[in-house]
Residue, then its C-alpha position, 0 to 999 in steps of 0.5 A: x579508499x580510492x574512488x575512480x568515476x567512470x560514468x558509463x553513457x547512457x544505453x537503454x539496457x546498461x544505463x537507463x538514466x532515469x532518477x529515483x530516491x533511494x532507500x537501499x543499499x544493496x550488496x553483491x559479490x560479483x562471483x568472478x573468481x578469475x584471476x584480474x577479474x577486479x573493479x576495474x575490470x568490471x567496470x570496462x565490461x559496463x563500459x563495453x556494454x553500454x557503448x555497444x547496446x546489445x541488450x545486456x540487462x545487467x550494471x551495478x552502481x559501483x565494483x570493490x576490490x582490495x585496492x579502489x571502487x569504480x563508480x559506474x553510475x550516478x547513485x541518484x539513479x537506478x541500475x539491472x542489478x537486483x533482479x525484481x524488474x521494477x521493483x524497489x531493488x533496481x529502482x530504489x537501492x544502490x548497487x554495489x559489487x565485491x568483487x571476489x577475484x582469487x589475485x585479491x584481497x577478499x578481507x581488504x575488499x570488504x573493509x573498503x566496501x564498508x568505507x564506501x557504505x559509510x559514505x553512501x549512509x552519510x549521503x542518503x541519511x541511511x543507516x543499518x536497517x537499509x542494508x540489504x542483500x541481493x538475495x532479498x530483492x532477486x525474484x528467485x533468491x539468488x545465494x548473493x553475496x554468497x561468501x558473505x552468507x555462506x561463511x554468516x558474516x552479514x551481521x559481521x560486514x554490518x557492524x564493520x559499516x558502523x565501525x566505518x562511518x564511526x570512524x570517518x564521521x564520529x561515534x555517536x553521530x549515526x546513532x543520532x540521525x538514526x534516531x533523527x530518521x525514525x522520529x521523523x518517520x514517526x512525525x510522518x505517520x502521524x501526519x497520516x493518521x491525522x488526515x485519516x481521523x479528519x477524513x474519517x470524521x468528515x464522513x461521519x459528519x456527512x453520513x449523520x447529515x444524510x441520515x437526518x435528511x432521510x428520518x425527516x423525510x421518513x417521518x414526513x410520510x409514515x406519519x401522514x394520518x389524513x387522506x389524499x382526496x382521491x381515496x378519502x371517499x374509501x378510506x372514510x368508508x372503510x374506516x366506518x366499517x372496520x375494515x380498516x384500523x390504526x394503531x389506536x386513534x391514529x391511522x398510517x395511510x402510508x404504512x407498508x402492507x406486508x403479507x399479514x396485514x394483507x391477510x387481515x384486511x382481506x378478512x375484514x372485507x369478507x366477514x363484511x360482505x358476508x353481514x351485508x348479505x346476512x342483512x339482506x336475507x333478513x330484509x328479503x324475509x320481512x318484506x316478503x311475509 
């Protein structure tokens, strides 16, 4: 597989420029059948494209056809190629273009793109489950690779990247930076689930602080039994008169009224004024006879 650079300048439609990790690795067919419509004469439209800056929002990483790959730009950063905006499909996966043109070899094609993806997975520590279609990142699921999914070979142009890789860097080597790869995402989420139970307990710890500040400040005034001196002189009064009771030989003065109690003491008031007048009648009646 020949790989021929034609880095595109930087345009602010064509060729951003700006950095991003990459997660993916994304295949397209250029849907070109003209005859000469191959790598190269994609990347000259890039090219064109990118010197000319006429807001043309589409460019791609890298073209394939039977004979080379045109690498157009850096793989470190994105390109328009996915269709999602800011999605992690123009930010975060490398594009890559087959090219489907009727003068070329569409099986030779895909035998270099797969050499090429091989490569890209040896770079980026990718592998296998990266892979993903155009269809799968373009806002309205666009059929792309359409000969590739329209004939079902995705499963197929896989295992050719694996055949690939197995090739050029030894059988076995990507299933154990596979492994690598996972044990160290697994490594990762367990970090973060670590921090998360530390941050949770933390709380917990806090809340049960806060919640002990709140039951000794509870207990501080329900259990007030003696009188402020500005309402001793009621509370004694009441207290000898039974219009007021506690709970057994204690009396909470900071106990919360509700409707009930309310109903009760105001009762109690009553049948008191009514004994107080009882006693004055017969007081009046005695004296007067």
């Amino acid at each position: 597989m020949k790989l021929i650079k034609q880095i595109i300048p930087v345009s602010s439609t064509v060729r951003p420029g700006k950095i991003y990790p990459k997660y993916y690795i994304c295949i397209h067919e250029t849907d070109n059948t003209s005859k000469g419509a191959n790598a190269k004469a994609h990347a000259d439209l890039l090219m064109r494209k990118a010197r000319e800056n006429d807001g043309y929002y589409v460019s791609y990483h890298f073209a394939v056809d039977d004979r080379c790959v045109y690498q157009m730009i850096p793989e470190k950063e994105n390109a328009y190629h996915a269709g999602d905006g800011k999605g992690p499909g123009n930010l975060n996966s490398i594009g890559i273009e087959i090219c489907v043109n009727k003068d070329g070899d569409f099986e030779k094609a895909l035998l270099n793109t797969a050499e090429l993806v091989a490569d890209l997975y040896k770079k980026f520590s990718l592998w296998r489950g990266d892979m993903r279609q155009h269809y799968d990142f373009s806002s309205y699921k666009k059929n792309c690779p359409k000969t590739i999914r329209n004939s079902g070979r995705w499963e197929e142009f896989l295992d050719m990247c694996d055949r690939a890789y197995d090739k050029k860097y030894g059988a076995g080597k990507k299933k154990e930076e596979e492994e690598l790869k996972a044990l160290e995402k697994c490594g990762k989420l367990e970090k973060k689930l670590n921090d998360l139970t530390n941050k949770l307990n933390k709380l917990s710890t806090e809340n049960d602080h806060i919640r002990q500040k709140l039951i000794n400040k509870q207990d501080k005034i329900i259990t007030r039994e003696n009188p402020f001196e500005w309402e001793k002189e009621a509370v004694d009064y009441c207290v000898s008169q039974g219009i007021i009771k506690g709970d057994g030989e204690k009396i909470d003065l900071s106990e919360p009224v509700n409707m009930g109690k309310m109903t009760v003491v105001i009762y109690r008031v009553i049948m008191h004024i009514k004994k107080w007048f009882v006693k004055k009648e017969d007081f009046l009646k005695y004296n007067t006879k």
